[in-house]
BANU-566917 format. One line per 10 residues: their letters; for each residue x, y, z of C-alpha. Coordinates in pm, 1 decimal, padded with zeros to 6 digits. Each point is the difference from the previous one (the first is absolute). Last residue first. Layout:
A> X/Y/Z | ... $
end
This chain:
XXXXXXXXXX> -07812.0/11809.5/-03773.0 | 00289.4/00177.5/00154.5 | 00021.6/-00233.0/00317.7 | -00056.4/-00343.7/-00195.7 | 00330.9/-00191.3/00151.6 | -00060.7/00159.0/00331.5 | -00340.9/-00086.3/00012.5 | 00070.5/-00406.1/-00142.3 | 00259.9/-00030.7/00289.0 | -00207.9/00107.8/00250.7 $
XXXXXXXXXX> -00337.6/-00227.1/-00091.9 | 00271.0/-00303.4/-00081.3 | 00221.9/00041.3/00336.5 | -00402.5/00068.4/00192.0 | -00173.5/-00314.6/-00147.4 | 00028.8/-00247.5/00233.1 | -00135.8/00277.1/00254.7 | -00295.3/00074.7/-00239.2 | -00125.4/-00362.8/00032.5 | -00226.4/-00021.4/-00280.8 $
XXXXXXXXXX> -00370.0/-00068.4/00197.3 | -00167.1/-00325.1/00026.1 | -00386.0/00000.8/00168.2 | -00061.5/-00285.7/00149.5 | -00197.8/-00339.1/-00087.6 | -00041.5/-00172.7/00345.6 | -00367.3/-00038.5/-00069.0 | -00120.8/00124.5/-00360.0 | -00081.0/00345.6/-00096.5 | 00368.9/00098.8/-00050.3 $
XXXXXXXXXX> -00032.3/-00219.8/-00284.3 | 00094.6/00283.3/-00242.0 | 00251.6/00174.8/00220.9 | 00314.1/00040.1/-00172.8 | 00252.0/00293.6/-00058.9 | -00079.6/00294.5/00268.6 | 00293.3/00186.3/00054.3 | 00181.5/-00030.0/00354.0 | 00208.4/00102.6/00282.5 | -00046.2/00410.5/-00048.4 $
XXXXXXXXXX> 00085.2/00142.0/00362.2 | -00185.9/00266.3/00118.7 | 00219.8/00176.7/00302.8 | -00090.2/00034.8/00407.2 | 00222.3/-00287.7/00052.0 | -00191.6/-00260.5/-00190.4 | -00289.7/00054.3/-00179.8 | -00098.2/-00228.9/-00273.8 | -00088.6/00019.0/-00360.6 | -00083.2/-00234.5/-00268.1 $
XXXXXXXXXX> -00026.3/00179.6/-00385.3 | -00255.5/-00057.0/-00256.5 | 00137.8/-00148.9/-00261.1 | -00284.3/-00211.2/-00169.0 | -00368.8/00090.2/00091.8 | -00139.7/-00304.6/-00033.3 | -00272.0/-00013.4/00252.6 | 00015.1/-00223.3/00315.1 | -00066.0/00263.3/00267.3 | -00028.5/-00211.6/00300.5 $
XXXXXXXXXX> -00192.5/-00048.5/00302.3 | -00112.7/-00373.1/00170.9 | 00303.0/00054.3/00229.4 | 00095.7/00362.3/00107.7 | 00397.0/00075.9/-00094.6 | -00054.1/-00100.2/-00363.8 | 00238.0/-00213.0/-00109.6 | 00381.4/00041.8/-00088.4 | 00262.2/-00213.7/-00224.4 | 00324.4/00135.1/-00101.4 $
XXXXXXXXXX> 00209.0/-00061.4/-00317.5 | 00364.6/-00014.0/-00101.2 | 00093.6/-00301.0/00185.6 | -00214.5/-00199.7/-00163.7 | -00398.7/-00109.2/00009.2 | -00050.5/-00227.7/-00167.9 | 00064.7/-00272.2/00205.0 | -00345.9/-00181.0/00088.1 | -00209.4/00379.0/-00046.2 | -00219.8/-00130.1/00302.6 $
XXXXXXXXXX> -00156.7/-00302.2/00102.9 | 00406.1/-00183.0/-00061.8 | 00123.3/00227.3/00164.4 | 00216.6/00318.1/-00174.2 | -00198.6/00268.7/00223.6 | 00049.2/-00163.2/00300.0 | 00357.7/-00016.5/-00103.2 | 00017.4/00347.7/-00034.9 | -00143.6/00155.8/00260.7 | -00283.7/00215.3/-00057.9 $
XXXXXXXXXX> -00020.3/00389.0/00035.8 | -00300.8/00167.4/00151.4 | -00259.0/00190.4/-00169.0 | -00158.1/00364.8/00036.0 | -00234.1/00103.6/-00300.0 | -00053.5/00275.9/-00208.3 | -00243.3/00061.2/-00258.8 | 00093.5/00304.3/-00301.2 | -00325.8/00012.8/-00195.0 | -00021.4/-00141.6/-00358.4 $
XXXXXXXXXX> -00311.0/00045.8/-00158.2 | -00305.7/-00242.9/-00003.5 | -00232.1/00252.4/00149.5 | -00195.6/-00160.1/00263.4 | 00202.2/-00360.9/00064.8 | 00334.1/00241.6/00004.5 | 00291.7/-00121.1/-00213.4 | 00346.3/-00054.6/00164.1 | 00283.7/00237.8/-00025.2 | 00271.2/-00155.6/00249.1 $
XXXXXXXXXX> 00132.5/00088.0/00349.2 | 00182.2/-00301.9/00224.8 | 00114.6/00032.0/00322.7 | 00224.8/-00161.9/00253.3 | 00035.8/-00161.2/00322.8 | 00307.8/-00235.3/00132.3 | -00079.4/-00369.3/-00008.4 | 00232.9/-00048.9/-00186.4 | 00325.9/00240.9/-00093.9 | 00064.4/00331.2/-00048.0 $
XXXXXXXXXX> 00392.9/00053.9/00013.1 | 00141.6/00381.0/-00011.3 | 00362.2/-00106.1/-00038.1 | 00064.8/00143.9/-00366.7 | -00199.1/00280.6/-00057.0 | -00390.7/-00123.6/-00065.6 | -00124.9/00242.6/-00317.3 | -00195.3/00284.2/00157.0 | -00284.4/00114.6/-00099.8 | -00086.3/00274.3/-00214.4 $
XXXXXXXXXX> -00248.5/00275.8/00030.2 | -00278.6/00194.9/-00194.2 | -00328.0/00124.5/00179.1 | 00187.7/00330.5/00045.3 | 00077.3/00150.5/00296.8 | 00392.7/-00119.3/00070.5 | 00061.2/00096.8/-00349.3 | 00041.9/-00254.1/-00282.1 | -00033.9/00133.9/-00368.3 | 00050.9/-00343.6/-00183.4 $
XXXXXXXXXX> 00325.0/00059.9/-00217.7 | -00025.1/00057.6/-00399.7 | 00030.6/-00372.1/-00280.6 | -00095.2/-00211.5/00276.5 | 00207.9/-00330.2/00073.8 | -00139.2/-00313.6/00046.2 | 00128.4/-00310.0/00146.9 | -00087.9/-00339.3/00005.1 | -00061.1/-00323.1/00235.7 | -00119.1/-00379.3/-00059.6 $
XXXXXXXXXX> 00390.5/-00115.4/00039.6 | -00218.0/-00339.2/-00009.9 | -00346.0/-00003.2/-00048.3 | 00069.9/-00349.6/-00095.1 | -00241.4/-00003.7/-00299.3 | 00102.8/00349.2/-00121.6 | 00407.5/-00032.0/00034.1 | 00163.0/00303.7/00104.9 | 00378.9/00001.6/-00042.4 | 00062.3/00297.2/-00193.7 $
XXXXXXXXXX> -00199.0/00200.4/00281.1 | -00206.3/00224.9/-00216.3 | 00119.2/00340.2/-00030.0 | -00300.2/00281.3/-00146.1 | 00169.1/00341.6/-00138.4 | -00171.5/00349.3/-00082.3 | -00299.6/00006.5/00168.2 | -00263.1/00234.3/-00034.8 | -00192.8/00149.5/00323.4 | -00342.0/00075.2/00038.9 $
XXXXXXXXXX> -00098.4/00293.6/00182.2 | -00247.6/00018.1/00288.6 | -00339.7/00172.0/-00028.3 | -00241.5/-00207.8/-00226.1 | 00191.0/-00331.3/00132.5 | -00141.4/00066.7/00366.9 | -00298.4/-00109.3/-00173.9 | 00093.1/-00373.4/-00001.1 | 00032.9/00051.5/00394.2 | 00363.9/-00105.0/00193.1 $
XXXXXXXXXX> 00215.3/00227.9/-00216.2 | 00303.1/00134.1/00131.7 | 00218.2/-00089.7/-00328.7 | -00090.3/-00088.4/-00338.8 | 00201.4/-00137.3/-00274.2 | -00058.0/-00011.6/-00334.4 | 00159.4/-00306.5/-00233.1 | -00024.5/-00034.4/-00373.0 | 00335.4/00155.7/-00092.8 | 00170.1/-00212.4/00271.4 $
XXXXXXXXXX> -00013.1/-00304.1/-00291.6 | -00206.2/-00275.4/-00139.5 | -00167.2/-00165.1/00320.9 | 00140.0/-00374.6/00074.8 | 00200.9/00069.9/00260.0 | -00149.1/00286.8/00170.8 | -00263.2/-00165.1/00285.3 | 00220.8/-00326.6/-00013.1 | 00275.6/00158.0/00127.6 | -00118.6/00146.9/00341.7 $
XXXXXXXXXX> -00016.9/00354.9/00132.5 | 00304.6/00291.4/00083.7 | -00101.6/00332.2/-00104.6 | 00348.3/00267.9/-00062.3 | 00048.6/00309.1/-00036.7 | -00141.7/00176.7/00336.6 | 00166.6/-00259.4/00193.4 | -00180.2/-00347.5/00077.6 | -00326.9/00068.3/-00118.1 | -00212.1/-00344.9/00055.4 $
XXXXXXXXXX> -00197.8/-00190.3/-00319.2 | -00385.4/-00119.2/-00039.7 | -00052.9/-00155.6/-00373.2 | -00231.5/00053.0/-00286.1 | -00228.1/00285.4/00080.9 | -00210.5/00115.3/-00382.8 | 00158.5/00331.1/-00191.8 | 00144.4/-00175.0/-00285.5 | 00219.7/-00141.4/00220.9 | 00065.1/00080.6/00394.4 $
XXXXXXXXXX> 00203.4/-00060.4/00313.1 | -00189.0/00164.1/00317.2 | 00237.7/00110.1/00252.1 | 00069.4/-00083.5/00351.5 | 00195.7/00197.7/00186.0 | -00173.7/00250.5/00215.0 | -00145.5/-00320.6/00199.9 | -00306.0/00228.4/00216.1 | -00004.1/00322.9/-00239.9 | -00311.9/-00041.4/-00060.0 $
XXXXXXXXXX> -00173.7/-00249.2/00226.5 | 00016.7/-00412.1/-00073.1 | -00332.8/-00194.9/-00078.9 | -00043.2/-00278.1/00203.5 | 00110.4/-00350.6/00090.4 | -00001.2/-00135.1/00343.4 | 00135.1/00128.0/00365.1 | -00039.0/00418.9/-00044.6 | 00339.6/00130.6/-00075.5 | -00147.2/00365.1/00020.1 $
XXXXXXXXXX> 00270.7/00104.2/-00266.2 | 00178.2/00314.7/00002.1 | 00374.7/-00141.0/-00070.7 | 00337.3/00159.1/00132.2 | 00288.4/00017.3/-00197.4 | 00210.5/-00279.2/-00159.7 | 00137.8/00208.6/-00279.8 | 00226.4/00349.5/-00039.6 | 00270.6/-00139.3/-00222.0 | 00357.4/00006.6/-00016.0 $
XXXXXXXXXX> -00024.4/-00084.3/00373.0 | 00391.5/00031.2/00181.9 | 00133.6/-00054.3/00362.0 | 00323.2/00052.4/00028.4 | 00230.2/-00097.0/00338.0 | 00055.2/00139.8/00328.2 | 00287.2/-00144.6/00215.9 | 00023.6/00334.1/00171.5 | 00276.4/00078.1/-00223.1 | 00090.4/-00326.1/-00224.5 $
XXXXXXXXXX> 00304.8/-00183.8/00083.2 | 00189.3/-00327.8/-00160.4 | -00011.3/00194.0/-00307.7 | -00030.2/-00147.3/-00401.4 | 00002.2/00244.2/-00237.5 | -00281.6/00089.1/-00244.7 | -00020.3/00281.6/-00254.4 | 00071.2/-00264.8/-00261.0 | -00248.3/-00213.0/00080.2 | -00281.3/00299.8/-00051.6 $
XXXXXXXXXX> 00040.5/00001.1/-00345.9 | 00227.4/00337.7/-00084.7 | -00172.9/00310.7/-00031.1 | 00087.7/00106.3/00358.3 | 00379.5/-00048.1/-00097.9 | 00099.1/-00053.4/00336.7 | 00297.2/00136.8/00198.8 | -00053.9/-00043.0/00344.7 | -00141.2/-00348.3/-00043.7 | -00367.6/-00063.2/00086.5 $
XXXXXXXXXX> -00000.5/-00234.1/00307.2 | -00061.5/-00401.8/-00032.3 | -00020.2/-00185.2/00325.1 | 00175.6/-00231.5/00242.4 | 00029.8/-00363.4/00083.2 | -00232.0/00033.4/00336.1 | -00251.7/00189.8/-00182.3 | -00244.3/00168.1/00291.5 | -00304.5/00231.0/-00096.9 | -00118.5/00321.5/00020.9 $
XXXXXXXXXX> -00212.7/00192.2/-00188.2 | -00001.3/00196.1/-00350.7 | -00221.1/00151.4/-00219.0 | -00036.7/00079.4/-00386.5 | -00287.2/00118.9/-00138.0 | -00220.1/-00060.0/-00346.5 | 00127.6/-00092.7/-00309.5 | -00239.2/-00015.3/-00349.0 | 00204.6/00204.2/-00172.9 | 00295.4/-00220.1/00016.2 $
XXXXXXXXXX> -00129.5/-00291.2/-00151.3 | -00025.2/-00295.1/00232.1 | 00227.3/-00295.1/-00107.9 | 00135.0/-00092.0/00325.7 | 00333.6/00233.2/-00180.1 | -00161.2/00291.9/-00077.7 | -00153.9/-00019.4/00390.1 | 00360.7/00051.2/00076.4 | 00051.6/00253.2/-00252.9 | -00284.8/00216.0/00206.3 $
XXXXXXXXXX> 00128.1/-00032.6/00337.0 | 00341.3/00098.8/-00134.9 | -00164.2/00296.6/-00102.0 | -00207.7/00049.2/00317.7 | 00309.9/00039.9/00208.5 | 00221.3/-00260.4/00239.4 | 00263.3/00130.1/00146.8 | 00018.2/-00222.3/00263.4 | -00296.1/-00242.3/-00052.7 | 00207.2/-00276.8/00069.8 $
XXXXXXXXXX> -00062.1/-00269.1/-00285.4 | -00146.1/-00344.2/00135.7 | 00195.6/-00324.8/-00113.3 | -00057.8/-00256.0/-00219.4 | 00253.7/-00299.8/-00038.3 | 00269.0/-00133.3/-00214.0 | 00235.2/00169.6/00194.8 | 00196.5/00140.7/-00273.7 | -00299.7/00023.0/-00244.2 | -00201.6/00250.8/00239.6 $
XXXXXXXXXX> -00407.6/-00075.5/-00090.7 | -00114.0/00362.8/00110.4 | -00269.8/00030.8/00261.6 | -00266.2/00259.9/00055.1 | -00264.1/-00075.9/00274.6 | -00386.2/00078.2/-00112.3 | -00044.8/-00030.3/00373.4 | -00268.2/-00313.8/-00043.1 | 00271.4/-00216.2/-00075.9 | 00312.8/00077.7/-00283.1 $
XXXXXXXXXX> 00024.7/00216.0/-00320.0 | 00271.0/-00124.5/-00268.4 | 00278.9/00105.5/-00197.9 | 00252.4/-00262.1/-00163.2 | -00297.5/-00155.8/-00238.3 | 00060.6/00094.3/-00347.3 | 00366.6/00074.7/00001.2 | 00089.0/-00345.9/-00106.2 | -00291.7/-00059.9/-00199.8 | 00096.3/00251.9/-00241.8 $
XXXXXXXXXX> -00167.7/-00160.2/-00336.8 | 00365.8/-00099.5/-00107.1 | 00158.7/00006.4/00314.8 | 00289.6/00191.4/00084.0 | -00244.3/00362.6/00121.1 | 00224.5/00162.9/00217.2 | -00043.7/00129.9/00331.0 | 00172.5/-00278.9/00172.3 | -00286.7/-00225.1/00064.2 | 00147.1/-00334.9/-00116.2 $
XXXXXXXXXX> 00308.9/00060.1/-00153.4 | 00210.7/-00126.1/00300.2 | -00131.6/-00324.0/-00029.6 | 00114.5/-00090.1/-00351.9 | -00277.4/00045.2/-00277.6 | -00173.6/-00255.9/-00153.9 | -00207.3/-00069.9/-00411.1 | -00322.0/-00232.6/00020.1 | -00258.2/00256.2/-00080.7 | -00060.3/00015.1/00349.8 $
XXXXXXXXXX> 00329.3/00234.6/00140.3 | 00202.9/-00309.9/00168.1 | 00202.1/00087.8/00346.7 | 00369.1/-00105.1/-00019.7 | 00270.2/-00259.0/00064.6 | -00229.1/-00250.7/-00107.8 | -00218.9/00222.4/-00213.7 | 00023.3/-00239.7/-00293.7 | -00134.6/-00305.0/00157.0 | -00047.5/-00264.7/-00274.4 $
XXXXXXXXXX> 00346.7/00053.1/-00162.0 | 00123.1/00004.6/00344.8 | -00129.9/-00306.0/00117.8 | 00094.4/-00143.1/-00337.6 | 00347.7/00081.5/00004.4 | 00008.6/-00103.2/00359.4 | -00124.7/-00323.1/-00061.7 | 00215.3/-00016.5/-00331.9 | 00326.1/00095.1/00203.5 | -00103.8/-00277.2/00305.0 $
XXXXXXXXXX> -00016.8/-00304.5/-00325.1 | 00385.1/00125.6/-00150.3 | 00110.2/-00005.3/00334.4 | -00105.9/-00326.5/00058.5 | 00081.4/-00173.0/-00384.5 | 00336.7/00176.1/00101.9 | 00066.5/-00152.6/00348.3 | -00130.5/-00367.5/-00164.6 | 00269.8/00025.6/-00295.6 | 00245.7/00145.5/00198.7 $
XXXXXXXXXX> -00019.6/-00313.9/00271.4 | -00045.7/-00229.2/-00326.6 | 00286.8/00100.4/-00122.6 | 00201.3/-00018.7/00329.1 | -00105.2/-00351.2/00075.2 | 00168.5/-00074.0/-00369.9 | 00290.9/00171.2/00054.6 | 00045.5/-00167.1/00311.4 | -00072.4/-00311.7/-00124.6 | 00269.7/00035.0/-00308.9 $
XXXXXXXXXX> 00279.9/00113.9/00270.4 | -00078.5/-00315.8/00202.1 | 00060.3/-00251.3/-00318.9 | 00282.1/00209.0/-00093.3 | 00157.3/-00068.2/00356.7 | -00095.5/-00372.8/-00026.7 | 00191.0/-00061.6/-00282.3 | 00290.8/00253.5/00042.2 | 00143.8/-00228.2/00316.2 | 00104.2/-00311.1/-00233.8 $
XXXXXXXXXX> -00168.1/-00328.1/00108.0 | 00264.9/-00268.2/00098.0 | -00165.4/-00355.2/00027.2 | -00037.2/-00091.1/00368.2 | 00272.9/-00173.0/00115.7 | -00080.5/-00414.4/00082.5 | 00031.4/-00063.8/00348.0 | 00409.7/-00100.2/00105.3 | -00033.1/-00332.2/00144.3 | 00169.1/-00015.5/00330.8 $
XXXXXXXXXX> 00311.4/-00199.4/00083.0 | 00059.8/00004.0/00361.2 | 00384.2/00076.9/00102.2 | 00009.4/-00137.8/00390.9 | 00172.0/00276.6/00239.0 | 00082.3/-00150.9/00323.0 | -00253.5/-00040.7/00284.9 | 00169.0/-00063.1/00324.5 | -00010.0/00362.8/00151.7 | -00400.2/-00019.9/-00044.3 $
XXXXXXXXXX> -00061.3/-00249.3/00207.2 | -00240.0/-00240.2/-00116.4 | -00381.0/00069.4/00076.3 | -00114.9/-00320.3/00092.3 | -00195.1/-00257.7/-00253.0 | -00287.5/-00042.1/-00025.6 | -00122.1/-00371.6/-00087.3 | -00272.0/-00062.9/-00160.5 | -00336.4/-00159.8/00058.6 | -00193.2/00348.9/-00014.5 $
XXXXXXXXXX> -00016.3/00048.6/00331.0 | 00421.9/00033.3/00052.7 | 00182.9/-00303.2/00063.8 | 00330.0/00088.7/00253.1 | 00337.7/00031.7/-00033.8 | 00287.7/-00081.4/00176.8 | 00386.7/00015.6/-00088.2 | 00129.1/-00154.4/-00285.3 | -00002.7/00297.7/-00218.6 | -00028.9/-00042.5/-00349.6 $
XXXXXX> 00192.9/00129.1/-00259.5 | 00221.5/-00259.3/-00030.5 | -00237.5/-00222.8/-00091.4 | 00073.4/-00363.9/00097.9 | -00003.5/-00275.8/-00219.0 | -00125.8/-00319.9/00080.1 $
end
């Protein structure tokens, strides 16, 4: 038997698995034994450029389609905003109406940029029951009351130039006071007085006193004689000094209010379809068809229908007429105008009103002036489905007679709706529809003068020479 040299003779032991373990030999002993190893195959040699091409190519090709995507993007947000602004002209500007802009700054600087004017068309304005003058101040962006510092009648009477009143038909100027916390507009030391009244404005963080203009360009809104007996009756003379008798070939056709002694506001339908102002007389403190024989009759010399009055809507139902020589209005004459609503006077339901219109009498058969009181009528009761069932828009009012079971259903179109408010005549409305006024929860609808007011203004100033 042949003994292994490299075993130790010593002891050993069998381990669990059936073998025998063998001790741990001391390490000093061991001598270095070659072992032959087999050398693993070598991988096959794969030149370095290979792979880095291969890298290069992806990245070129992950960039491609990076620029491609980033420039498909932009190329998608520069069409949106293309279009945006193709579609919105007046982005960085305020637009005129005929589809042309103007920047910001242009807006209410004294000088006409749009076409037709628009921009300079509304930048003077008369606020609340005080007949409060305010100026639209481009810088700010906001109105703001003008001290009355210096103030005269002439710039009184350019101001009213510029609400569209003509300037013989001013009245006063006032003044009261009143707090602005960001500031005023004072007349400039030097102004040009003939210069629009924008450019004799500066802006001041003072005002003496803190008192501010007041301005009427018209005497209107003044007191009315009427018993105003509860149901319908025949009004005194001189009761509603303005409303006027619209006529052709001599026979009533329509009811209408005298807002300055030039102009007759009443509704669309009433002129629309007539030939031309040629044919129409108007006649003013008359409540009797006698009271014809000693009044005059005035011509007219322009008619404006709202260009966006539609007859079987009654929609933009309202138009203007303008009278070839002023009414004579003195504060004893039969002959008056009321006041159009300045911007913050709100009338609203249920708040009281009244009606006047030319109605024929069961014993004669001629028109007599009847009067009526009525209250106003909230919208959406009026638009229910018992009612009008959404007809009636934002442009129109509905009122009923104040005393149920009364009414004065008679089609008298464009006779004006009055109320009272803060001792002054307000004109809210002009009679446009009331054919099934008759029926139950059928009211009255009036043109809502208020809605109105930028259009009535604008059309006044634009016609102030005829």
């Amino acid at each position: 038997m042949t003994t292994n040299p490299y075993l130790d003779s010593g002891s050993c032991f069998i381990g669990e698995d059936g073998g025998r373990e063998l001790p741990p030999a001391d390490r000093s002993d061991v001598q270095p034994q070659y072992v032959h190893h087999l050398a693993p195959k070598p991988p096959p040699e794969i030149s370095p450029s290979i792979p880095k091409r291969k890298g290069v190519k992806q990245r070129c090709v992950r960039f491609t389609v990076v620029a491609v995507i980033c420039l498909l993007l932009l190329t998608l947000i520069t069409g949106i905003l293309l279009a945006y602004y193709f579609s919105s002209p007046c982005v960085h500007g305020r637009q005129c109406g005929d589809g042309s802009c103007v920047w910001e700054s242009q807006w209410c600087d004294g000088v006409k940029d749009c076409p037709a004017g628009q921009d300079e068309a509304s930048c003077v304005r008369l606020h609340g029951s005080s007949f409060l003058l305010q100026v639209y101040w481009t810088q700010g962006k906001n109105w703001r009351s003008v001290c009355s510092q210096g103030w005269s009648e002439q710039q009184g009477r350019a101001s009213c130039q510029d609400v569209g009143y003509s300037r013989g038909t001013y009245f006063k100027s006032g003044h009261q006071q009143t707090d602005a916390d960001d500031g005023f507009l004072i007349l400039k030391t030097d102004l040009n007085p003939e210069s629009p009244i924008m450019h004799q404005l500066v802006l001041s963080k003072t005002c003496p006193n803190n008192s501010v203009v007041t301005l009427h360009c018209t005497d209107c809104g003044r007191g009315v004689n009427s018993s105003r007996a509860s149901g319908v009756q025949q009004a005194s003379p001189g009761a509603w000094p303005w409303q006027v008798s619209l006529r052709v070939g001599g026979s009533h056709r329509c009811g209408g209010a005298v807002i300055s002694p030039y102009w007759i506001l009443t509704a669309a339908h009433c002129v629309a379809w007539t030939s031309g102002a040629a044919d129409w007389l108007v006649y003013a403190g008359v409540v009797r068809p006698s009271d014809t024989l000693f009044n005059p009759a005035y011509t007219v010399s322009r008619i404006i229908t709202h260009e966006g009055f539609n007859s079987i809507t009654h929609s933009n139902d309202i138009a203007l007429m303008r009278l070839s020589k002023p009414l004579h209005i003195t504060a004893s004459s039969d002959i008056g105008a009321v006041c159009l609503p300045n911007v913050g006077v709100y009338v609203s339901a249920p708040q009281k009103g009244w009606i006047t219109e030319f109605s024929r009498t069961v014993n004669t058969g001629a028109p007599h002036l009847m009067e009526a009181q009525v209250s106003l009528v909230d919208a959406a009761n009026c638009n229910r489905s018992v009612s009008y069932n959404g007809r009636i828009t934002q442009d129109m009012l509905c009122a009923t007679e104040a005393d149920e079971g009364i009414n004065m259903c008679h089609t008298d179109s464009g006779g004006p709706m009055v109320s009272l408010k803060d001792g002054v005549w307000w004109l809210i409305g002009d009679n446009i529809w009331g054919e099934h006024c008759n029926e139950q929860n059928r009211p009255r609808v009036y043109g809502s003068v208020t809605y109105f007011l930028d259009w009535i203004y604008h059309q006044m100033k634009k016609h102030q020479d005829g």
